[in-house]
Every structure is written in C-alpha cells, then in structure tokens.
C-alpha positions as CSV (number, residue, x, y, z in Angstrom):
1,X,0.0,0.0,0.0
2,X,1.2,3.2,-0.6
3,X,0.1,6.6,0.7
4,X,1.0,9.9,0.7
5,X,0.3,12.6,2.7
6,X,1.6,16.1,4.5
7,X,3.4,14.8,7.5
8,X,2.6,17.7,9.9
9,X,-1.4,18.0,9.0
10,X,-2.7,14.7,7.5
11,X,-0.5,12.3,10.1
12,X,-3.6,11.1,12.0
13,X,-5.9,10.8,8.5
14,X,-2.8,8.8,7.5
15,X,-2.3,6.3,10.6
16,X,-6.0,5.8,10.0
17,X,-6.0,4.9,6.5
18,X,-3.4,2.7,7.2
19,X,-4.9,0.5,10.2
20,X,-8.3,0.2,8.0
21,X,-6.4,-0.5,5.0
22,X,-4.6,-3.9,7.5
23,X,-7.7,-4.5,8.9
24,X,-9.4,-4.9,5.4
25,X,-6.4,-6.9,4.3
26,X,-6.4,-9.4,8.2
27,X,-10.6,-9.9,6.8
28,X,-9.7,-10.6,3.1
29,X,-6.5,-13.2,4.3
30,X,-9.1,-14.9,7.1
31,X,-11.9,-15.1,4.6
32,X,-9.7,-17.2,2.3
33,X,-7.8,-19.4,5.4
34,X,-4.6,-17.3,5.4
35,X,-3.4,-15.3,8.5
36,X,-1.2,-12.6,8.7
37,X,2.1,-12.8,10.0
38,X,3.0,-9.5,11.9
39,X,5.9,-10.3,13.0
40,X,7.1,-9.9,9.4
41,X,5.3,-7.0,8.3
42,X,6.9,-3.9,8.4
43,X,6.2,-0.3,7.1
44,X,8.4,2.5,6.0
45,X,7.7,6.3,5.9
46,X,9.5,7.5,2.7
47,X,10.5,11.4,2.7
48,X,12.7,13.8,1.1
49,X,15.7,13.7,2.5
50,X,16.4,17.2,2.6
51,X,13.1,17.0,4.7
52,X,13.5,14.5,7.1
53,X,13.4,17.2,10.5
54,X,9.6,17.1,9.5
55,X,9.3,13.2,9.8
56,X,12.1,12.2,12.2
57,X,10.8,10.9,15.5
58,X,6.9,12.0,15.2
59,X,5.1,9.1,13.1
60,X,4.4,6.3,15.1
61,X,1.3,4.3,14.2
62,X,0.2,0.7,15.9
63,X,-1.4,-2.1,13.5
64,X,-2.5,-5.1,15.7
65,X,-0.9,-4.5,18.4
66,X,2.9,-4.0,16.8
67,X,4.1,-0.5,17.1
68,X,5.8,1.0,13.6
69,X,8.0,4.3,14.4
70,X,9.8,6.0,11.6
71,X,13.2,6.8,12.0
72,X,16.4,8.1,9.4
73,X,18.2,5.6,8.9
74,X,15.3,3.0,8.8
75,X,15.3,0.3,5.6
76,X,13.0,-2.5,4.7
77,X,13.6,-5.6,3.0
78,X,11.1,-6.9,0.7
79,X,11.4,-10.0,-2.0
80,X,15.5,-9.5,-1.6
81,X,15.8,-5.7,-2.0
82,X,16.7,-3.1,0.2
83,X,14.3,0.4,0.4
84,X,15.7,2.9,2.6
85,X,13.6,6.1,3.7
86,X,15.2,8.3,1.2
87,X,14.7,5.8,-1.7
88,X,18.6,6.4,-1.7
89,X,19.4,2.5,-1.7
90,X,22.4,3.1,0.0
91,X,21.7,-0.1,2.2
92,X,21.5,-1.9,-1.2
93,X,24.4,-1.6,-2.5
94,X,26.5,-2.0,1.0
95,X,24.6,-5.6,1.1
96,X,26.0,-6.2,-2.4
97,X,29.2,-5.2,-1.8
98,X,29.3,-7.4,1.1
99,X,28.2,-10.4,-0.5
100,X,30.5,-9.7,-3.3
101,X,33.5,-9.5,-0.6
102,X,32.2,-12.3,1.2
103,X,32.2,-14.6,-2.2
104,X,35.9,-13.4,-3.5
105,X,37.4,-14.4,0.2
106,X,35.7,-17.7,-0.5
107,X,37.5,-17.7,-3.9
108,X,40.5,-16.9,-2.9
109,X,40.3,-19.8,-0.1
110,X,39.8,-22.2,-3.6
111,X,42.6,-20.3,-5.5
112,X,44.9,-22.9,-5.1
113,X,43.2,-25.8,-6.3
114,X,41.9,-24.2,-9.5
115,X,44.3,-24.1,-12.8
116,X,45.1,-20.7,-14.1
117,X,42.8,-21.3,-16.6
118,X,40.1,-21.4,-14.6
C-alpha cells in the first residue's frame, strides 16, 4: 500500500488509512484461510531527505498490536531488496558489496586448487 500525505497535517488521517487498509487486508487473508504474520510486516515512511526534521521521530502508528516508528536511517527488506527512507538505496548496494566481498574471500580460499585457466 502506498500513501501519501503532508506529514505535519494529514499524520492522524494517514495512521487511520493505514490500520483500516490492515484490517481490510487481516478480513480478506481470514476469509480465504490465510493469517497474517506481523511479526514480518513492516512499514516504511519514505520522505525527502532534505526533509527529514519534519518526519524524524513523530510518526508512530500501531497495527494489531505492533508498534511502527519511523526513524532516518530506517530500511525495509522486501522480495531480496533493500528500500531505505530516502529511496537512496544506500543499504543496497553496501549488502552487495558485502556479499561480493564475502564470495571473492571464498574464492580466494579455492585459489589454489583451480588451474590458471580457470
């Protein structure tokens, strides 16, 4: 779900939009014997980043029973990308870089046993 609004006037019309929009989704998953597993949701609260003093620290919404606060340098992970607040994806690329370090220190563990060829 997506939704946009002005942080410092249409918060609260926001957070409410938000919890129906679960509830709606909790009645449409039970309706067709699937449940909702909270403990992996997650929301993020994108912004401008030469904005963020008008987000930081005051959106804070609860959608059954787990409490979502934004925050700068929050991130999200969904289907094996990384979304940061500022769309920057900053976190992205340092998880690729990682994994790309990871895998040459595994290669080079190998190095030995491969011919120059390969």
């Amino acid at each position: 779900m997506v939704l946009s609004f002005i942080p410092l006037t249409e918060r609260t019309l926001a957070i409410e939009n938000i919890n129906k929009c679960m509830d709606e989704i909790k009645i449409w998953m039970s309706n067709n014997y699937l449940k909702v597993n909270f403990g992996k949701t997650d929301t993020i609260f994108l912004r401008n980043p030469y904005h963020h003093s008008l987000f930081d620290g005051q959106i804070r919404c609860t959608i059954q029973e787990k409490v979502f606060v934004n925050s700068f340098n929050q991130s999200v992970e969904s289907l094996g990308c990384v979304l940061d607040c500022s769309l920057s994806m900053e976190n992205m690329v340092l998880q690729c870089i990682r994994a790309c370090y990871f895998n040459l220190k595994k290669l080079g563990g190998i190095q030995r046993y491969l011919s120059s060829d390969h």
